[in-house]
ROPA-67700 format. One record per residue (C-alpha): x, y, z; residue in three letters. Coordinates in steps of 0.5 Angstrom, whole numbers, padded with zeros to 4 digits, always signed. Each point is the difference from the previous one (the first is absolute). Last residue first. Example, Ala and Ser with C-alpha at 12.3 -4.5 7.8 and 13.67 -1.06 7.14 Angstrom:
REM residues 2
+0027-0002+0014SER
-0002-0007+0002ALA
REM end
This chain:
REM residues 93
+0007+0008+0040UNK
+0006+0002+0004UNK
+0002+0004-0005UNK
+0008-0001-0003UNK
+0000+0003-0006UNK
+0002-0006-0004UNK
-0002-0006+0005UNK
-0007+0004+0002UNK
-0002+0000-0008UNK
+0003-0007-0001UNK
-0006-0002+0006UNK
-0005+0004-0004UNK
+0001-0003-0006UNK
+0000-0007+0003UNK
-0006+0002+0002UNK
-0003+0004-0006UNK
+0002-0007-0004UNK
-0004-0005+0005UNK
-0006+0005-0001UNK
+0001-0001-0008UNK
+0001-0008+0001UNK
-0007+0000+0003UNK
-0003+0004-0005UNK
+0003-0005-0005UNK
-0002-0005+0003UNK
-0008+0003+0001UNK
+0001+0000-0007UNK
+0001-0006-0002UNK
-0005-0003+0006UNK
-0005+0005-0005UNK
+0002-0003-0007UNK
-0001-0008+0002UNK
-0007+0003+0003UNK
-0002+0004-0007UNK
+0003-0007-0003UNK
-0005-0004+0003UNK
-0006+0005-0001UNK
+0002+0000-0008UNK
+0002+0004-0003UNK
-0002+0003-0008UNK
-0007+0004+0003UNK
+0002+0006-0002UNK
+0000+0002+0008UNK
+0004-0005+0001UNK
+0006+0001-0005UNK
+0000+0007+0003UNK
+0000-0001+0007UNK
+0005-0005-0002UNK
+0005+0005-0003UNK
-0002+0005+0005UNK
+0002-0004+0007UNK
+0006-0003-0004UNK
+0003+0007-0002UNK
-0002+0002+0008UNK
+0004-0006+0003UNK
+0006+0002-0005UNK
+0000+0007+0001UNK
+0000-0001+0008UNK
+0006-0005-0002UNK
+0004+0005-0004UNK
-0001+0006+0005UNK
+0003-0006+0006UNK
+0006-0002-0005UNK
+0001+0007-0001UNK
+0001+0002+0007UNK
+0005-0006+0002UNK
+0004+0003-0005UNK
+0003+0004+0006UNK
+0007+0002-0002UNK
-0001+0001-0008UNK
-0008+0003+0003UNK
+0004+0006+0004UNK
+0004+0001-0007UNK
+0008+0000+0001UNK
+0004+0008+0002UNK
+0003+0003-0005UNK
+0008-0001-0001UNK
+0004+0005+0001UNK
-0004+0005+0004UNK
+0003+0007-0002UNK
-0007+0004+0002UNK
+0000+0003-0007UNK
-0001-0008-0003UNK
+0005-0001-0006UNK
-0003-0003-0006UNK
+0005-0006-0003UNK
+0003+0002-0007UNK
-0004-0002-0005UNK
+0004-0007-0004UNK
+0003+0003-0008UNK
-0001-0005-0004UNK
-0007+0004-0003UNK
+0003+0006+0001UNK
REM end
């Protein structure tokens, strides 16, 4: 068994090759998710930090305007997702 390669599933409604994940079309949508989440790890850390008293006010500024970056690039994304999304299925979004 070990050199011999499976045999390919068979999809019962007789497709021959599966149709491409919605989020390999549009990877847009992965990039605003993941800059969201990056906006909220940085408030989170440096909310941590200060409030242990390891930050001082001037970093805490410095993490806010990355923060707002990263947010600001999140709403970028879901637009320019939402543009590739009216491209794909033809909506007039």
């Amino acid at each position: 068994m070990a050199g011999i390669p499976p045999e390919p599933r068979r999809d019962p409604a007789g497709a021959e090759t599966p149709r491409p994940s919605y989020y390999v079309r549009n990877p847009w949508r992965n990039v605003g998710a993941g800059a969201f989440a990056g906006a909220s790890t940085v408030l989170s850390v440096t909310t941590l930090f200060y409030a242990l008293g390891r930050l001082p006010l001037v970093l805490v500024g410095a993490s806010l305007v990355v923060a707002a970056l990263a947010f600001g690039f999140g709403l970028y994304a879901r637009r320019r997702a939402a543009r590739v999304d009216a491209a794909i299925f033809g909506d007039d979004r």
